[in-house]
C-alpha positions, 0 to 999 in steps of 0.5 A: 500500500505505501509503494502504490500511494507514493506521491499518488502513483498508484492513484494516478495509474487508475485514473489513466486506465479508466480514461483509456477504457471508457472512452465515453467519459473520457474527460471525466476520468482525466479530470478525476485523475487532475483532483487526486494529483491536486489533492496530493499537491495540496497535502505536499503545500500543506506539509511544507508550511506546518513542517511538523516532523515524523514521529521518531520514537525509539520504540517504534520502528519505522518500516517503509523509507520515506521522500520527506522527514514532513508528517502533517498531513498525510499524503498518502491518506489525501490521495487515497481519500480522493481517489476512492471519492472520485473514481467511486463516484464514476464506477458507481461503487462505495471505494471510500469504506474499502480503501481508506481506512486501511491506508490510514492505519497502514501508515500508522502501522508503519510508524510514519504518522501520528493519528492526526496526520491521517485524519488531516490528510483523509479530510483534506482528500475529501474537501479536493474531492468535493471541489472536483466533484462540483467541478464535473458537475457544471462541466456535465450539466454544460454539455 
């Protein structure tokens, strides 16, 4: 789960095959793609002016590298978040229950994040989610 949510690479690739498969909303899948890439940009953003660091513990081992000694919020809970929004909202399916809560502990789990850092990153995925939602939205009811 880390390797596939590293910088939202995983997402990403997810987003690229739906464009390539259904071609009927093509457009709309490119834009879902472009919400997870900025809701992972937003958490990078964020990162960098709040700067709390990793949690360093010397009873908890770390168990996956990371490109950042940043933690606030996280990435990984952010892209994900956004992902299992908008593209559970193109396949009709409910993605947020089955993949976000294990991305979230994951990176618990791996001693990378403190709990906040999750839950940030999952609300801040969400609001991006929303934004690009209401975007094809508009752009739909244009057509």
């Amino acid at each position: 789960m880390s390797l596939f949510g590293e910088h939202a690479a995983g997402w990403l690739a997810i987003g690229a095959v739906g464009a390539l498969v259904d071609r009927k909303r093509r457009g709309e899948w490119v834009t879902a793609a472009a919400g997870v890439a900025a809701a992972h940009a937003a958490s990078i953003a964020v990162k960098r002016v709040v700067r709390r660091p990793r949690p360093k513990d010397p009873e908890i081992q770390v168990l996956v590298g990371t490109p950042s000694q940043l933690s606030f919020p996280s990435s990984h809970a952010t892209s994900t978040t956004a992902a299992a929004v908008l593209y559970g909202g193109l396949t009709g399916k409910k993605l947020t229950p089955a993949i976000v809560p294990p991305m979230m502990v994951s990176r618990l789990v791996l001693g990378v994040h403190y709990p906040s850092d999750v839950v940030a990153g999952s609300v801040l995925g969400g609001a991006v989610a929303l934004v690009t939602r209401r975007f094809m939205r508009r752009r739909r009811n244009r057509a």
